[in-house]
C-alpha atoms as one frame of an Amber mdcrd trajectory, in Angstrom:
protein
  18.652 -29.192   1.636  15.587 -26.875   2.671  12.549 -26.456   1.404   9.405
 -23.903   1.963   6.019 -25.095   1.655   2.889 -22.923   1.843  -0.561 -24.125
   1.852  -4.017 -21.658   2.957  -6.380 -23.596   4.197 -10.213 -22.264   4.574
 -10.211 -22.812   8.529  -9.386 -20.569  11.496  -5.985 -20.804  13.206  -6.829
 -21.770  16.453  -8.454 -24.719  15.046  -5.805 -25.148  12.298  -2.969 -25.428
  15.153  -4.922 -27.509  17.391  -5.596 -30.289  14.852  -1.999 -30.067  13.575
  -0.131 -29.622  16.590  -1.712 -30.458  19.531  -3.440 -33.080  17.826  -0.314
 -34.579  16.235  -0.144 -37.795  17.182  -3.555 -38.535  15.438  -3.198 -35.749
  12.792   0.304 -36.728  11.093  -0.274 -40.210  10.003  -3.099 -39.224   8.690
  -1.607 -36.551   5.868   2.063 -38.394   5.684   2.083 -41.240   4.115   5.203
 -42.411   5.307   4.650 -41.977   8.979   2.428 -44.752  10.350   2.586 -43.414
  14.264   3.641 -40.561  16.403   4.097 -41.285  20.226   4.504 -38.271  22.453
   6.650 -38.696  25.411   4.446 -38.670  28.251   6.616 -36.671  30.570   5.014
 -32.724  29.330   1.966 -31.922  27.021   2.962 -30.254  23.504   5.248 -27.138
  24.214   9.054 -26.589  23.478  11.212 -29.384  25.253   8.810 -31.910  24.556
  10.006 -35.116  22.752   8.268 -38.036  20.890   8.944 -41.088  18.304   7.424
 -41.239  14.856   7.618 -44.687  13.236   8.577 -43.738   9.580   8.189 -46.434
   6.680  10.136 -47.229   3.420   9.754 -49.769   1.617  11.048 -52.598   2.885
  11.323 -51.332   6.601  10.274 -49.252   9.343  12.740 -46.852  11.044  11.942
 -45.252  14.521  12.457 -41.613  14.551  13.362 -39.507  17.659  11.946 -35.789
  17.674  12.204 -32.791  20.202   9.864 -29.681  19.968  12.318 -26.817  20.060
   9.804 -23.911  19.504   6.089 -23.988  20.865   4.453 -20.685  19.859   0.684
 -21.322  20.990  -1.411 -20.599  17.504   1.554 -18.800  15.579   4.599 -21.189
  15.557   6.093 -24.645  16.145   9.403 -26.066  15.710  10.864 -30.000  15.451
  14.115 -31.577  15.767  14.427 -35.098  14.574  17.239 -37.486  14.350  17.702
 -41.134  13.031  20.875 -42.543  13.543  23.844 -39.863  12.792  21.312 -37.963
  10.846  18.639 -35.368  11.678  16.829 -32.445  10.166  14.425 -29.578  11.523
  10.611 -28.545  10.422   9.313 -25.742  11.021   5.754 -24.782  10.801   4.371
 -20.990  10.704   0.847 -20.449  11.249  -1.322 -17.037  10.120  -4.060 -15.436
   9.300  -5.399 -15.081   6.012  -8.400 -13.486   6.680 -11.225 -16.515   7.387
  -8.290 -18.746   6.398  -5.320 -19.812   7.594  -1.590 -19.860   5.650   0.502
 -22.520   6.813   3.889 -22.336   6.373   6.206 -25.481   6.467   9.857 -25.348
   5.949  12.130 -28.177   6.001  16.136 -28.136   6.742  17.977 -30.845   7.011
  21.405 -32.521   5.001  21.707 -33.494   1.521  21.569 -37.638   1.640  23.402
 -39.614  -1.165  25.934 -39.103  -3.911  26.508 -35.357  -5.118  24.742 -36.647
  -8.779  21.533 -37.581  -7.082  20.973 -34.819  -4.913  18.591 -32.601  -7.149
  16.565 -35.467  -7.205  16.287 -35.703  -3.828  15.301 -31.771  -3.390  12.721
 -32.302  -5.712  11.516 -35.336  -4.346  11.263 -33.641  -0.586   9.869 -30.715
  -2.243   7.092 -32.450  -3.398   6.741 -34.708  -0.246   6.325 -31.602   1.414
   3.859 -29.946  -1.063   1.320 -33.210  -1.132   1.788 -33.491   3.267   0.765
 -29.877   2.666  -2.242 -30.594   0.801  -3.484 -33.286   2.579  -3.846 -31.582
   5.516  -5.387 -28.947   3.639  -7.991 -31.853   2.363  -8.303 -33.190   5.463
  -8.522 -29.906   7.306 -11.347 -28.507   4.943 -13.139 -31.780   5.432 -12.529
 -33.402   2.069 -10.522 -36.219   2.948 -11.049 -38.618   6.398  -7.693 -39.774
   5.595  -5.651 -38.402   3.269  -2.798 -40.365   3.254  -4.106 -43.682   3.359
  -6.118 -42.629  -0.076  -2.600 -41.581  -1.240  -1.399 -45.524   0.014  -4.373
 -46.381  -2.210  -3.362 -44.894  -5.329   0.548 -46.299  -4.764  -0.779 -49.964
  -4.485  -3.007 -49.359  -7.615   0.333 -47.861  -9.393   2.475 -51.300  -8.114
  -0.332 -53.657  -9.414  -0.533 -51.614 -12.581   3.088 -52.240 -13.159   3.153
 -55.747 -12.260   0.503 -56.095 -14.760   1.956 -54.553 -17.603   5.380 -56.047
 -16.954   3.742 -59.448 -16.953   2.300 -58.819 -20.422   5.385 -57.872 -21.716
   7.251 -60.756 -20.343   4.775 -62.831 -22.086   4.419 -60.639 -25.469   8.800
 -61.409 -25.260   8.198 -65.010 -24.598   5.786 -65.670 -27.660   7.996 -63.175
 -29.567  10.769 -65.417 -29.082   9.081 -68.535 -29.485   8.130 -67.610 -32.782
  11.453 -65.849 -33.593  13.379 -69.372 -32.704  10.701 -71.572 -34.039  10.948
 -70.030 -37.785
């Protein structure tokens, strides 16, 4: 599977890279919803051969992903390999100028996951991961947002409670449906 995200964000690219990259362990969790920590390794700063953990979570667990920097590019380019398990994919994220702004670049490779029926679903599903990650950091970025994924967390819980709600009154509009249905 790979996907290509752009996003131009209305900041220069020094400061674009630094809060993305170099700033990663603060900046991620804060525009991925999924990822509630990245640990660098403390054995170099950010720059190619450097490794780290991101603690990814689902929905009923956390996993503990393992990622090396394979391209450090200082303002222009940087590069991640991450593995779980037997699996792994690799991000890439271009950085450029667009004049004032900055067009960010983010494409995403890794190996089609599931049965051969569900796997447009899942393109479309990382597409879009990618494409709202994209825009929260634009939000954030452009000073929108403080945190951009947690308002995203927000909105899912409101969505669950929503649902829980309505399937309650339907369980209850069955219920007296039935009651009067076996009652007559």
């Amino acid at each position: 599977m790979l996907t290509k995200t752009e996003v131009t964000i209305e900041r220069p690219r020094d400061e674009v890279f630094r809060r993305f990259v170099d700033e990663m362990a603060t900046t991620y969790p804060l525009i991925c919803p999924a990822t509630t920590s990245v640990r660098m390794g403390r054995e170099k700063p950010m720059a190619a051969g450097a490794t780290g953990q991101m603690t990814i979570r689902n929905l009923f667990m956390a996993a503990i992903v393992d990622f090396t920097v394979t391209r450090y590019e200082k303002g222009e380019h940087l590069s991640i390999k991450a593995s779980h398990g037997s699996r792994s994919s690799r991000s890439d994220y271009l950085f450029r100028d667009a004049g004032t702004s900055t067009t960010v670049t983010m494409v995403t490779e890794g190996p089609a996951v599931g049965p051969r029926w569900l796997q447009d679903r899942n393109q479309r599903t990382l597409e879009g991961h990618d494409r709202h990650d994209a825009q929260r950091l634009k939000a954030l970025l452009e000073g929108r947002q403080k945190n951009p994924a947690k308002a995203h967390r927000r909105s899912l819980i409101r969505l669950v409670l929503i649902a829980w709600a309505l399937a309650a009154l339907l369980g209850a509009a069955w219920a007296t449906y039935r009651a009067i249905t076996m009652g007559a």
